[in-house]
PyMOL Python script that loads the backbone (N, CA, C, O; Angstrom):
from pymol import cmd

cmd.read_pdbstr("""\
ATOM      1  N   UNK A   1     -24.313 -10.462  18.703  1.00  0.00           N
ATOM      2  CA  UNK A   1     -23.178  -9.791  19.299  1.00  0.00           C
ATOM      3  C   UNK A   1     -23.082  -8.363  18.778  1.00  0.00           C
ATOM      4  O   UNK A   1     -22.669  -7.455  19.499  1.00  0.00           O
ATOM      5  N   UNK A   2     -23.435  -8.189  17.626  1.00  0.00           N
ATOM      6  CA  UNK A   2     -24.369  -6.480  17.227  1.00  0.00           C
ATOM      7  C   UNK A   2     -24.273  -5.792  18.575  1.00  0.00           C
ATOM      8  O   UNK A   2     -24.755  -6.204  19.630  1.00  0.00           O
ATOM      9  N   UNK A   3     -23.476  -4.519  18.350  1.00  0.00           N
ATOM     10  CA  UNK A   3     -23.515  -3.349  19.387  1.00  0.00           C
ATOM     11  C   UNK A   3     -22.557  -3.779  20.444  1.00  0.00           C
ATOM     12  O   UNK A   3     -22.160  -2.913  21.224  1.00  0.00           O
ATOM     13  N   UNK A   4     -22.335  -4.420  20.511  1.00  0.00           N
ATOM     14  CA  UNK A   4     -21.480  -4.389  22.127  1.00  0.00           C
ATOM     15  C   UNK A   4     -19.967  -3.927  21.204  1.00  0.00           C
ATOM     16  O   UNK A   4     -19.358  -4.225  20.176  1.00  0.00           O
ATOM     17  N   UNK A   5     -19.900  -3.094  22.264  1.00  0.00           N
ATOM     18  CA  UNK A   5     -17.940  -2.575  22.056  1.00  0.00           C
ATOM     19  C   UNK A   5     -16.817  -3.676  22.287  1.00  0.00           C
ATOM     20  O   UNK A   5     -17.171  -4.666  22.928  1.00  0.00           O
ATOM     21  N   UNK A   6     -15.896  -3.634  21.973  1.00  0.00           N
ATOM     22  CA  UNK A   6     -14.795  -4.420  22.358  1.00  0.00           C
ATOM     23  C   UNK A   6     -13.677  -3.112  22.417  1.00  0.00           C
ATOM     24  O   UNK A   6     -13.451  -2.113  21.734  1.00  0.00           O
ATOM     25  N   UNK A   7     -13.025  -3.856  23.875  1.00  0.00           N
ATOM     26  CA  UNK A   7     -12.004  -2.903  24.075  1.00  0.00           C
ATOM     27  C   UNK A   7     -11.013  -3.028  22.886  1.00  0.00           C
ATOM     28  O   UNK A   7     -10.754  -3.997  22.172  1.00  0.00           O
ATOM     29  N   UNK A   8     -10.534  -1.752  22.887  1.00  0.00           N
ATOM     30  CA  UNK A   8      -9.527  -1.205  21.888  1.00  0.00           C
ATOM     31  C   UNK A   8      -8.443  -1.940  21.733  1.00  0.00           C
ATOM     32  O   UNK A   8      -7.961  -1.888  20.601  1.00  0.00           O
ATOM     33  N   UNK A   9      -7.791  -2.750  22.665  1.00  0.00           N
ATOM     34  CA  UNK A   9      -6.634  -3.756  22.283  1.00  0.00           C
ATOM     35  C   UNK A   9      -7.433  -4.866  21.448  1.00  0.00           C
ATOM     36  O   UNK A   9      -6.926  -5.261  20.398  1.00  0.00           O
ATOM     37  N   UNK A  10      -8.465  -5.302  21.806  1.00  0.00           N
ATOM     38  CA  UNK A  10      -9.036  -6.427  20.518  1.00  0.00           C
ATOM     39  C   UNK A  10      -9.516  -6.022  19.747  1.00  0.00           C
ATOM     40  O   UNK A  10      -9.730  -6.969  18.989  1.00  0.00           O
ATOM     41  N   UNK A  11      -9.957  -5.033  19.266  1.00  0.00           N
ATOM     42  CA  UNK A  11     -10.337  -4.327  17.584  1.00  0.00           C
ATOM     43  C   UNK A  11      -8.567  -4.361  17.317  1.00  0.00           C
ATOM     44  O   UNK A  11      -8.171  -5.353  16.705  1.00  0.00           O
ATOM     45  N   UNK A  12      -7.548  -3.375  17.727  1.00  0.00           N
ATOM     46  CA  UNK A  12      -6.925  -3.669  17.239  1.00  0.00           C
ATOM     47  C   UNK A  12      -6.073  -4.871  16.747  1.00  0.00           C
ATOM     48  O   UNK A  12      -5.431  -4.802  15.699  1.00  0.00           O
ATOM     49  N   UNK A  13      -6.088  -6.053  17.593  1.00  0.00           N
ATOM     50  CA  UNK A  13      -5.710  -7.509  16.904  1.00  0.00           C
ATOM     51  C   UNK A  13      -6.152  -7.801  16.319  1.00  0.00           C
ATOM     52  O   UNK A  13      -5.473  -8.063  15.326  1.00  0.00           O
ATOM     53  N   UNK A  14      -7.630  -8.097  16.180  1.00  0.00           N
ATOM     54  CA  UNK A  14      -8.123  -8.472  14.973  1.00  0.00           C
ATOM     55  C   UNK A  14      -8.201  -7.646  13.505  1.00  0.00           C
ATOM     56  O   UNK A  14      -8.584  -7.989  12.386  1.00  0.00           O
ATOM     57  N   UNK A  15      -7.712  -6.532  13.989  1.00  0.00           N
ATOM     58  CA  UNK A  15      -7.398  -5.927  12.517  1.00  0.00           C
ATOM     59  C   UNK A  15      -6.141  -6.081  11.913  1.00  0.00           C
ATOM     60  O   UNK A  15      -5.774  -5.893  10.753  1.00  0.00           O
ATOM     61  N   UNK A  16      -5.278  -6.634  13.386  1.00  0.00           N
ATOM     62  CA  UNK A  16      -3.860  -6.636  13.000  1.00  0.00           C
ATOM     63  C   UNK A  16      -3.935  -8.476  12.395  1.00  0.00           C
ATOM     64  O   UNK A  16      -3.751  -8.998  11.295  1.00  0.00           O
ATOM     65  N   UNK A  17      -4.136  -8.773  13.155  1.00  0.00           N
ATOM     66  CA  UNK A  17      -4.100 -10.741  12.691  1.00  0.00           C
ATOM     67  C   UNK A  17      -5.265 -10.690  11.317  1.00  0.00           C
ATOM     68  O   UNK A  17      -5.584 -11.770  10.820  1.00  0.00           O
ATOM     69  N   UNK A  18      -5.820  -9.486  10.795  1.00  0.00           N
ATOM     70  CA  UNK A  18      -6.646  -9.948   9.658  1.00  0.00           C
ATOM     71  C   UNK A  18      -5.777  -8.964   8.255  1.00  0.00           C
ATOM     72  O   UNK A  18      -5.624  -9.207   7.058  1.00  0.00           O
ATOM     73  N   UNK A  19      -5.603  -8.484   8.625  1.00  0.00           N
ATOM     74  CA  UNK A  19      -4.139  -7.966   7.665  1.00  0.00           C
ATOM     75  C   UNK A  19      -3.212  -8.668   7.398  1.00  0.00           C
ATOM     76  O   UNK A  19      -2.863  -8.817   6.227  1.00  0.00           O
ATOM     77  N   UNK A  20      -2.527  -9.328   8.519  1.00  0.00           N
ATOM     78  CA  UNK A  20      -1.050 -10.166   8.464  1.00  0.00           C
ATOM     79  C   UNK A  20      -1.985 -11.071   7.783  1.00  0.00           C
ATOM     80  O   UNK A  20      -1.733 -11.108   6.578  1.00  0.00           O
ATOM     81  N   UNK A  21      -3.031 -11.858   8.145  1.00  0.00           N
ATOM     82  CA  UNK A  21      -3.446 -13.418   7.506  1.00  0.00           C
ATOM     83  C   UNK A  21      -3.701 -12.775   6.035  1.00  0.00           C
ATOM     84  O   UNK A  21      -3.079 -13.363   5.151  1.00  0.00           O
ATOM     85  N   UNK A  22      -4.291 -11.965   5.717  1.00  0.00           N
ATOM     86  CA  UNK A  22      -3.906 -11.294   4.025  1.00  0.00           C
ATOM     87  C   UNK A  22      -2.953 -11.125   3.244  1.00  0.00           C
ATOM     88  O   UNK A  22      -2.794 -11.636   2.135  1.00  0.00           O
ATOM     89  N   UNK A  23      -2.004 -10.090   4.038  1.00  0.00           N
ATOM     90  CA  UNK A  23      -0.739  -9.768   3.332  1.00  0.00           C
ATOM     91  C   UNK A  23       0.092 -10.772   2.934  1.00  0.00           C
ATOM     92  O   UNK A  23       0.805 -10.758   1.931  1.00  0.00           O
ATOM     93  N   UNK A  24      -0.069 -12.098   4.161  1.00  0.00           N
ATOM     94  CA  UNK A  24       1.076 -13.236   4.244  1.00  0.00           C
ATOM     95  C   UNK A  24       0.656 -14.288   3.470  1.00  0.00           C
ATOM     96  O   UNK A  24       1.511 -15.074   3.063  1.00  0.00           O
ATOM     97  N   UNK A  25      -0.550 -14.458   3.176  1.00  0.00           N
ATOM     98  CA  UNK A  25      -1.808 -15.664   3.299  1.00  0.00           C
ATOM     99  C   UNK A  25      -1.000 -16.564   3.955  1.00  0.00           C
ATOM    100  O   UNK A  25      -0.239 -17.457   3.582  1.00  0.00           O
ATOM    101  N   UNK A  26      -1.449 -15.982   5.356  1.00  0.00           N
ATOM    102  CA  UNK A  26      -1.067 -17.228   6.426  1.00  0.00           C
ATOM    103  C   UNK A  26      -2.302 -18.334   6.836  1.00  0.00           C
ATOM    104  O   UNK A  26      -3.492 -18.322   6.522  1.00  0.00           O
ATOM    105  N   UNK A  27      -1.358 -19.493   7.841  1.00  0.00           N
ATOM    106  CA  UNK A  27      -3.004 -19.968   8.197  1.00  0.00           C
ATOM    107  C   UNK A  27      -3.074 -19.544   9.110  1.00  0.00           C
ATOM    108  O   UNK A  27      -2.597 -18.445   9.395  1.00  0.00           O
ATOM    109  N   UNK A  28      -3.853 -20.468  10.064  1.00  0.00           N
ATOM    110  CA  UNK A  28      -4.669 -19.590  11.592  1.00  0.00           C
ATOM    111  C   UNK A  28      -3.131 -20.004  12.292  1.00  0.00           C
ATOM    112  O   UNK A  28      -2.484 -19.109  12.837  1.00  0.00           O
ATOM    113  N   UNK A  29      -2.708 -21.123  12.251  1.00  0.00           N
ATOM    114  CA  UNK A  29      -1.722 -21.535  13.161  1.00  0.00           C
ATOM    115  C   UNK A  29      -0.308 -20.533  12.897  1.00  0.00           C
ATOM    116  O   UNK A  29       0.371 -20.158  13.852  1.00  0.00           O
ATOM    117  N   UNK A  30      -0.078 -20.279  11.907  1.00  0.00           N
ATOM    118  CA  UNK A  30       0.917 -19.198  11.842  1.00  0.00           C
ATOM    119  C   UNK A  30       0.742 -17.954  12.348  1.00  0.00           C
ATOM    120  O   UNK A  30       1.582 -17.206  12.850  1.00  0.00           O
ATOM    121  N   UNK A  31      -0.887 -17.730  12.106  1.00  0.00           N
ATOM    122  CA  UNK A  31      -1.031 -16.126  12.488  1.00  0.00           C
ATOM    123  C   UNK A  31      -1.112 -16.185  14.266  1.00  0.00           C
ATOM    124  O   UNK A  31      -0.640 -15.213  14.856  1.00  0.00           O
ATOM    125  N   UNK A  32      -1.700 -17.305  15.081  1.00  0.00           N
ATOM    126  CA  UNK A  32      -1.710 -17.624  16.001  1.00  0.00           C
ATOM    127  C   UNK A  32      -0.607 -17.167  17.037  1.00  0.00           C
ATOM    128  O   UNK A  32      -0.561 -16.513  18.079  1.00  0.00           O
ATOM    129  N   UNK A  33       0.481 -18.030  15.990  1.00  0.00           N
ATOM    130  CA  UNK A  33       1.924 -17.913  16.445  1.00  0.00           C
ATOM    131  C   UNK A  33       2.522 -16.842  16.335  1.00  0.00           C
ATOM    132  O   UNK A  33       3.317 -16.784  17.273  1.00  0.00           O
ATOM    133  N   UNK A  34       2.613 -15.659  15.507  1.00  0.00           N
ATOM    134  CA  UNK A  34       3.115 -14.829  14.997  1.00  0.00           C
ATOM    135  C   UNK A  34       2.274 -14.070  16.310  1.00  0.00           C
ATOM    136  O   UNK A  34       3.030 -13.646  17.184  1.00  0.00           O
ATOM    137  N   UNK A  35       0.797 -13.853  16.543  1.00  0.00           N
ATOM    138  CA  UNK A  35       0.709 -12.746  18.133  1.00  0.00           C
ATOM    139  C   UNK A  35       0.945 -13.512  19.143  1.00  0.00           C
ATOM    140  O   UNK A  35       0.732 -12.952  20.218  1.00  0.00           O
ATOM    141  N   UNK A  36       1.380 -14.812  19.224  1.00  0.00           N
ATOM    142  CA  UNK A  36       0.860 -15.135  20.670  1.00  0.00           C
ATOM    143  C   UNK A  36       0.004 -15.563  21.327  1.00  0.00           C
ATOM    144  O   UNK A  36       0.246 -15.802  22.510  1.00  0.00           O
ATOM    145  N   UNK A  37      -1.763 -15.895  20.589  1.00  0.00           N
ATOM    146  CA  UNK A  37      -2.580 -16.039  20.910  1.00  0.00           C
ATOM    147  C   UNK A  37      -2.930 -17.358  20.464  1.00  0.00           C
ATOM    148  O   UNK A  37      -2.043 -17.736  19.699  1.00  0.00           O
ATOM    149  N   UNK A  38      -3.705 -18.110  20.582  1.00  0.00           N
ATOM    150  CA  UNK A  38      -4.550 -19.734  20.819  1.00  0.00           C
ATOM    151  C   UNK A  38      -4.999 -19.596  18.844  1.00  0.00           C
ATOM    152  O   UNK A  38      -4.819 -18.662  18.061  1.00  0.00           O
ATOM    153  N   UNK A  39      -5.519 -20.763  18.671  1.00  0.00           N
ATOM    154  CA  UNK A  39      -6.075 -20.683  17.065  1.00  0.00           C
ATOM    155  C   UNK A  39      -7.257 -20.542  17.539  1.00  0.00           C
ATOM    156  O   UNK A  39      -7.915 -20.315  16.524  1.00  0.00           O
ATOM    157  N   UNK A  40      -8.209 -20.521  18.713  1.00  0.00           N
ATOM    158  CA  UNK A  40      -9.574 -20.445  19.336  1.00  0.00           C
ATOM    159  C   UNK A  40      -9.688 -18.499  18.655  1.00  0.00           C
ATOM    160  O   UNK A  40     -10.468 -17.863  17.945  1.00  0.00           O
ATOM    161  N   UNK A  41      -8.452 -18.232  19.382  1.00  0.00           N
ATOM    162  CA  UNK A  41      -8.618 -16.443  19.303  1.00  0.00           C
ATOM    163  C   UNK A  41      -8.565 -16.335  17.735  1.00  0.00           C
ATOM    164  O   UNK A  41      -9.561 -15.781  17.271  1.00  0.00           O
ATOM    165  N   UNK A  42      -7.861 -16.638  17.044  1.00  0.00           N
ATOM    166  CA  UNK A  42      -7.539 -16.244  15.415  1.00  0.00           C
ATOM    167  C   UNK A  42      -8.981 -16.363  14.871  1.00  0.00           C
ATOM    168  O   UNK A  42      -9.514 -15.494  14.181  1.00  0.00           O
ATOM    169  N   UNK A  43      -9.567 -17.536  15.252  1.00  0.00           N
ATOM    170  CA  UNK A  43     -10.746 -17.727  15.060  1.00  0.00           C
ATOM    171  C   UNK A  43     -11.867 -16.816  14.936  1.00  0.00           C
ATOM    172  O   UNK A  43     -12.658 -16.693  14.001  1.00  0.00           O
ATOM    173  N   UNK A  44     -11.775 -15.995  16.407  1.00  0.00           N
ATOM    174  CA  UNK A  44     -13.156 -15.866  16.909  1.00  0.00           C
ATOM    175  C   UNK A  44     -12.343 -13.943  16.370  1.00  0.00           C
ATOM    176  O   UNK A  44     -13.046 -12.986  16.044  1.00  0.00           O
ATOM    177  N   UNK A  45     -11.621 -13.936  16.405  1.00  0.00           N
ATOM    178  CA  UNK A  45     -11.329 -12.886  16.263  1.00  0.00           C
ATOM    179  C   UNK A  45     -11.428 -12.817  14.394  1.00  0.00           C
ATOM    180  O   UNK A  45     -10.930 -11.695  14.296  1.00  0.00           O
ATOM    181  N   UNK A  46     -11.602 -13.066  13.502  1.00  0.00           N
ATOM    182  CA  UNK A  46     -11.634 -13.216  11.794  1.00  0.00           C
ATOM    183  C   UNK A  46     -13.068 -13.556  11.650  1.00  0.00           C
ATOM    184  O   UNK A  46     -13.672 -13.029  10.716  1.00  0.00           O
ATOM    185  N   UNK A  47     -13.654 -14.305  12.388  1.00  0.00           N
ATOM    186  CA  UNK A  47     -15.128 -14.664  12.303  1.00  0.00           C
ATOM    187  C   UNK A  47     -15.811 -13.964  12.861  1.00  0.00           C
ATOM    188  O   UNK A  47     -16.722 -13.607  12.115  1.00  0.00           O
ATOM    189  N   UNK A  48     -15.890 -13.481  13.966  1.00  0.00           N
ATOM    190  CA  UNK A  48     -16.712 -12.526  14.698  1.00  0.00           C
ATOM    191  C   UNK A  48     -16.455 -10.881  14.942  1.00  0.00           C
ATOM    192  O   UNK A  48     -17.261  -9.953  14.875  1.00  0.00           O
ATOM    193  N   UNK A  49     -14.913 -10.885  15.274  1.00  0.00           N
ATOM    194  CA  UNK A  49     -15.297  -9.506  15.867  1.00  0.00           C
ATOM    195  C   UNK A  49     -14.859  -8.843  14.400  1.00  0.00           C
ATOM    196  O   UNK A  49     -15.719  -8.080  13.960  1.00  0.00           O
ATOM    197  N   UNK A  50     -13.667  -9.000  13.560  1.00  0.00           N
ATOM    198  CA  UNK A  50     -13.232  -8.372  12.254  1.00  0.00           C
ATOM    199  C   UNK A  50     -14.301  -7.998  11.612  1.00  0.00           C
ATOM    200  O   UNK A  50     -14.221  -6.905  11.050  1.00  0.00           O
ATOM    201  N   UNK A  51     -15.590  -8.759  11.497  1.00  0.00           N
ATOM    202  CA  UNK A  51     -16.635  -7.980  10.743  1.00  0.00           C
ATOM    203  C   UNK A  51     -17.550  -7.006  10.865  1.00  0.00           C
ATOM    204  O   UNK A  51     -18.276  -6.455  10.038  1.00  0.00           O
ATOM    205  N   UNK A  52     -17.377  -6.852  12.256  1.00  0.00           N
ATOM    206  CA  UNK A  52     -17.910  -5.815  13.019  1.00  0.00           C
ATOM    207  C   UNK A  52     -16.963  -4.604  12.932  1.00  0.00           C
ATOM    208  O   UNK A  52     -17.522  -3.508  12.978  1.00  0.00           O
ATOM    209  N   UNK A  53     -15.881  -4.616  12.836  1.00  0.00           N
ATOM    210  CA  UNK A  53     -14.844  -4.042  12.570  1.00  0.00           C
ATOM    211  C   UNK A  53     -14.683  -2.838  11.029  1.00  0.00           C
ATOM    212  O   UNK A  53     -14.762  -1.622  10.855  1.00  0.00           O
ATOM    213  N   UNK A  54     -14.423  -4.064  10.169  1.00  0.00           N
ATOM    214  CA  UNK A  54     -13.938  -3.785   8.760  1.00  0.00           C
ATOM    215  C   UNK A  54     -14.568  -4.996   7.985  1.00  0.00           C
ATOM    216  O   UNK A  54     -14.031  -6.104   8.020  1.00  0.00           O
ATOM    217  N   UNK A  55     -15.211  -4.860   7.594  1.00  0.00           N
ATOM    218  CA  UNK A  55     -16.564  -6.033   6.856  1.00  0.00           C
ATOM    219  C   UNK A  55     -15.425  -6.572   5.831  1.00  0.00           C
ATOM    220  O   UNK A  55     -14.955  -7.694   6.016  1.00  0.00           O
ATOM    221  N   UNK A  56     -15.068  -5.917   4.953  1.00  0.00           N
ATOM    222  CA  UNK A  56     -13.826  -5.994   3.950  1.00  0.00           C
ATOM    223  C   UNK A  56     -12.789  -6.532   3.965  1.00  0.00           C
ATOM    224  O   UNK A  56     -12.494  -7.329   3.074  1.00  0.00           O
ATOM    225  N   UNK A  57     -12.026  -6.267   4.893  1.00  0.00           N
ATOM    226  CA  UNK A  57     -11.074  -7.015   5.868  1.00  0.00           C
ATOM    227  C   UNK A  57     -11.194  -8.196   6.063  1.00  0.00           C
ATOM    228  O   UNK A  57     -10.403  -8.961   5.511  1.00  0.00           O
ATOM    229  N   UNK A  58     -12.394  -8.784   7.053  1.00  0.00           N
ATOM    230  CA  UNK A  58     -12.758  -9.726   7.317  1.00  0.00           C
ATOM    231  C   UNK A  58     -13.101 -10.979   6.171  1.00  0.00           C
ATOM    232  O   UNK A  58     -12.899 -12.189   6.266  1.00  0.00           O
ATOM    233  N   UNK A  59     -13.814 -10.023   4.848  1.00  0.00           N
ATOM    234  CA  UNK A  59     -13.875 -10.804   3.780  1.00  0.00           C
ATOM    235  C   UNK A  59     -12.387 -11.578   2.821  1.00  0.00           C
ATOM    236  O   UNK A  59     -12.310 -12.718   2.364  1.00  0.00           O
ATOM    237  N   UNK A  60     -11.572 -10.687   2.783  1.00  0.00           N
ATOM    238  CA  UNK A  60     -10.587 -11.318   2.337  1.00  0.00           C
ATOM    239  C   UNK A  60     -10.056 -12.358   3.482  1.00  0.00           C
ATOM    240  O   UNK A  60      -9.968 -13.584   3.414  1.00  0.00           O
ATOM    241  N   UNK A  61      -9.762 -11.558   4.453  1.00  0.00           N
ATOM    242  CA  UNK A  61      -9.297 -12.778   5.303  1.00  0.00           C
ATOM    243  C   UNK A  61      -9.687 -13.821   6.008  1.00  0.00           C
ATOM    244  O   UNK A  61      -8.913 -14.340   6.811  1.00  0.00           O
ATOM    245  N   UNK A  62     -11.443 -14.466   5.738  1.00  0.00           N
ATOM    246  CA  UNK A  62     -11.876 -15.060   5.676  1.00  0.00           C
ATOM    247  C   UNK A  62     -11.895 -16.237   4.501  1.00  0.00           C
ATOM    248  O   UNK A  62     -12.006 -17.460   4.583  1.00  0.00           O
ATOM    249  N   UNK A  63     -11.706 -15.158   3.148  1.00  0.00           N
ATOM    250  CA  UNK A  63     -10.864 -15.794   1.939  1.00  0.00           C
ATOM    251  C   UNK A  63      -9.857 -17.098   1.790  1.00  0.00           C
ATOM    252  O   UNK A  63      -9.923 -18.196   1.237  1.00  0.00           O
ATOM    253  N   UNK A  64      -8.767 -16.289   2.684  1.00  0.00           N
ATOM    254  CA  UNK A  64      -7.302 -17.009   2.702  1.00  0.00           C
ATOM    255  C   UNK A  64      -7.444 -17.891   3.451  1.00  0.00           C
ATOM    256  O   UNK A  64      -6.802 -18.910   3.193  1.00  0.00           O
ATOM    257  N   UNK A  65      -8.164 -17.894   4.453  1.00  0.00           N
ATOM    258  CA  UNK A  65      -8.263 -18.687   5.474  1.00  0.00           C
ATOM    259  C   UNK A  65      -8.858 -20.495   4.515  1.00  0.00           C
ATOM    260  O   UNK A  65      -8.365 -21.622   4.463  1.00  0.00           O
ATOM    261  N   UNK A  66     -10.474 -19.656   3.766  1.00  0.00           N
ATOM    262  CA  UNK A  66     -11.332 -21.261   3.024  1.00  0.00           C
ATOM    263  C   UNK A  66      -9.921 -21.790   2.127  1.00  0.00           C
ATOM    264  O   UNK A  66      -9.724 -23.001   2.021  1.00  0.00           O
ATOM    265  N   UNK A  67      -8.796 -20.621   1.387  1.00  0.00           N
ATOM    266  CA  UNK A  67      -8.018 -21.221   0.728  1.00  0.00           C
ATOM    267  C   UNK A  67      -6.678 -22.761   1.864  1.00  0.00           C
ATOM    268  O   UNK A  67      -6.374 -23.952   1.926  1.00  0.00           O
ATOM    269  N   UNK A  68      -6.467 -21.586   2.374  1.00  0.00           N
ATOM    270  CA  UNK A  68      -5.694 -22.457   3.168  1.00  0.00           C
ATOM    271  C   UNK A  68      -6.463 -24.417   3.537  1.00  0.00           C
ATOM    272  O   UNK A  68      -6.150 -25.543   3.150  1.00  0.00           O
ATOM    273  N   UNK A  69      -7.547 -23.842   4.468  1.00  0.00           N
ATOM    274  CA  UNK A  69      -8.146 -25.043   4.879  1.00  0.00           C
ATOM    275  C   UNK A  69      -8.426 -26.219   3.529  1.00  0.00           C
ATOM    276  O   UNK A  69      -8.296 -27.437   3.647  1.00  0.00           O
ATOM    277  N   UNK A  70      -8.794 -25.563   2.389  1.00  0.00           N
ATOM    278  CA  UNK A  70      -8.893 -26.591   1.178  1.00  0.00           C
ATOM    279  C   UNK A  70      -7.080 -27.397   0.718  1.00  0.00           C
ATOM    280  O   UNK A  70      -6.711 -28.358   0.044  1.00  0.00           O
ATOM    281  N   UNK A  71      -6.583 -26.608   1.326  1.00  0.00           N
ATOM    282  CA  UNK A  71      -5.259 -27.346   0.505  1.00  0.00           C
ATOM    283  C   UNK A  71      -4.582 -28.009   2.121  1.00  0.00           C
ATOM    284  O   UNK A  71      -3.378 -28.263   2.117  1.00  0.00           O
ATOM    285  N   UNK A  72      -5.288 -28.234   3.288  1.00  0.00           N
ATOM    286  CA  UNK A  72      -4.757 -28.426   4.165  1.00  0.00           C
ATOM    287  C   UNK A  72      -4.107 -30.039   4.196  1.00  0.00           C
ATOM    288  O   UNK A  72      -3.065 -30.464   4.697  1.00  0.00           O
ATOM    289  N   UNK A  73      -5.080 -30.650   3.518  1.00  0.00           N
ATOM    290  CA  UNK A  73      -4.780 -31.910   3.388  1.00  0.00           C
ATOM    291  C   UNK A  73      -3.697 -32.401   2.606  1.00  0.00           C
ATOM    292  O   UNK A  73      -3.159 -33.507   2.669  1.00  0.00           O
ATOM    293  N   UNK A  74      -3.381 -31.182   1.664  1.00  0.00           N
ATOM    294  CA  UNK A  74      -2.302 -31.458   1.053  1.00  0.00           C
ATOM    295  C   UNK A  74      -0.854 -31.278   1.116  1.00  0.00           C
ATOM    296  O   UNK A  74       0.063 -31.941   0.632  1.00  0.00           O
ATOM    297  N   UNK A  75      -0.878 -29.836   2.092  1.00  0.00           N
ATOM    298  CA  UNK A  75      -0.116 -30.022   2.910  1.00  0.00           C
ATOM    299  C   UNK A  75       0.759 -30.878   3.863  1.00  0.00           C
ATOM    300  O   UNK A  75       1.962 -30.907   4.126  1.00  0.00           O
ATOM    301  N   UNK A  76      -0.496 -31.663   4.332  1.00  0.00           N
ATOM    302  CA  UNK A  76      -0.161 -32.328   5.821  1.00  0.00           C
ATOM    303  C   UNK A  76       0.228 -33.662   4.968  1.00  0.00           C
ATOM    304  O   UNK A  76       0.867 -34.448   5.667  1.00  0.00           O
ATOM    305  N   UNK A  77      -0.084 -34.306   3.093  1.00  0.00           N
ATOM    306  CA  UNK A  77       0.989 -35.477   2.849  1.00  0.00           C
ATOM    307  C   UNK A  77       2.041 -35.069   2.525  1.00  0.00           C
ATOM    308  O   UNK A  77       2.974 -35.854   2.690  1.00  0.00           O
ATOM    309  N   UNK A  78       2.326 -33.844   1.997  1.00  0.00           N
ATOM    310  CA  UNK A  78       3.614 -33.769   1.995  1.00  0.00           C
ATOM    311  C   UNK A  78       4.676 -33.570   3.131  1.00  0.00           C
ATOM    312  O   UNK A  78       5.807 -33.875   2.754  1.00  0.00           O
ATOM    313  N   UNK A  79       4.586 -33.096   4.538  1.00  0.00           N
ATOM    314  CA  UNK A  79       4.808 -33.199   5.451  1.00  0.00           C
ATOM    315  C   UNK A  79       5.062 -34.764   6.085  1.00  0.00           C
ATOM    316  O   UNK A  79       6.094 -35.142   6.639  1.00  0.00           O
ATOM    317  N   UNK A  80       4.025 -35.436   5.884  1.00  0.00           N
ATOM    318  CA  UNK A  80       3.998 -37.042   6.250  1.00  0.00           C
ATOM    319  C   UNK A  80       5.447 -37.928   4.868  1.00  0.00           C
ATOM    320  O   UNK A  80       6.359 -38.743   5.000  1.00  0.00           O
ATOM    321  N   UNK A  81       4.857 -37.116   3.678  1.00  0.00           N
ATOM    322  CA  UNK A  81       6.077 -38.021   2.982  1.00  0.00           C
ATOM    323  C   UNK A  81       7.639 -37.343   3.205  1.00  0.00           C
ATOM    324  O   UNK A  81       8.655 -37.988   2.948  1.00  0.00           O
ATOM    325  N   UNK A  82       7.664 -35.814   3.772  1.00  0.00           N
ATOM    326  CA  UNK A  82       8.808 -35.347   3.612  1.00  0.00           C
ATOM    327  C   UNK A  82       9.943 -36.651   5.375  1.00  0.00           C
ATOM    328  O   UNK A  82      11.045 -37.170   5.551  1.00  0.00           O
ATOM    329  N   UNK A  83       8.638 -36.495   6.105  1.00  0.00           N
ATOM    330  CA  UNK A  83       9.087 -37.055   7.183  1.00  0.00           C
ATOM    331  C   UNK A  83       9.903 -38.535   7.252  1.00  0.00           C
ATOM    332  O   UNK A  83      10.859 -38.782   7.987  1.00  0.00           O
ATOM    333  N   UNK A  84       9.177 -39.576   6.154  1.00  0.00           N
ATOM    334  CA  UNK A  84       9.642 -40.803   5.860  1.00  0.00           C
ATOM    335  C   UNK A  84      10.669 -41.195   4.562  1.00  0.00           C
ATOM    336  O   UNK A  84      11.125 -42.270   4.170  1.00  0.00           O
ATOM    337  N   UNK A  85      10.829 -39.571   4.015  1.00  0.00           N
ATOM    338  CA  UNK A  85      11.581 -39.526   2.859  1.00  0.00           C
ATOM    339  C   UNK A  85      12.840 -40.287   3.270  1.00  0.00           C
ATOM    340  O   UNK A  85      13.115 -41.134   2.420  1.00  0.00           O
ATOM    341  N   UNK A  86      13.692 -40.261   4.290  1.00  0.00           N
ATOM    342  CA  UNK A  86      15.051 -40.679   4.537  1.00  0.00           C
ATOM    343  C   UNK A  86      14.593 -41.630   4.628  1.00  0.00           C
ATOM    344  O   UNK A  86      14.807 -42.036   3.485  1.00  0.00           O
ATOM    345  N   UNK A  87      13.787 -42.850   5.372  1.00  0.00           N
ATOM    346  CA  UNK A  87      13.376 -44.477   5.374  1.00  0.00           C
ATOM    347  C   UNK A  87      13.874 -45.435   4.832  1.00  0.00           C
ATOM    348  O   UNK A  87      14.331 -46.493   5.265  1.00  0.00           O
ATOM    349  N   UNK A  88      13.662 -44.616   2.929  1.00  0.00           N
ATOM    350  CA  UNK A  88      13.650 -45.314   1.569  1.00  0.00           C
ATOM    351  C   UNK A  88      14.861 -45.122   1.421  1.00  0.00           C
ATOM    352  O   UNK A  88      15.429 -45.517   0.402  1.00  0.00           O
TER     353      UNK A  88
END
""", "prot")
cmd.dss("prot")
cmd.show_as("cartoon", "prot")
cmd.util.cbc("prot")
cmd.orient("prot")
């Protein structure tokens, strides 16, 4: 994908959704939510076009992202126990 341009509204999202996922350490689904766009786009936009972009950029926020996904699971029991907390 080397050399091909991307129009100027998608360099700028992906510089903008790779900043916010830094500044915030958000995950994909927050940053998703926060433009408007699919977690397909957060995706392809942090993996592909950001490095073509701002190599640097892309590295940290590729960062936050492996952080996020490693603690995802841990997340999602506390979510499951916060849900059945009233039950008991």
């Amino acid at each position: 994908m080397q050399g091909i341009f991307l129009k100027p509204y998608i360099e700028k999202r992906a510089v903008e959704i790779g900043t916010y996922i830094v500044e915030k350490s958000a995950t994909v689904r927050q940053a998703a939510k926060n433009f408007g766009v699919s977690k397909s786009t957060v995706h392809k936009d942090v993996a592909e076009r950001l490095p073509q972009i701002d190599v640097e950029l892309a590295k940290e926020a590729r960062s936050v992202l492996d952080v996020n996904k490693s603690e995802r699971h841990i997340r999602g029991g506390m979510a499951t126990r916060k849900k059945y907390a009233h039950v008991h």
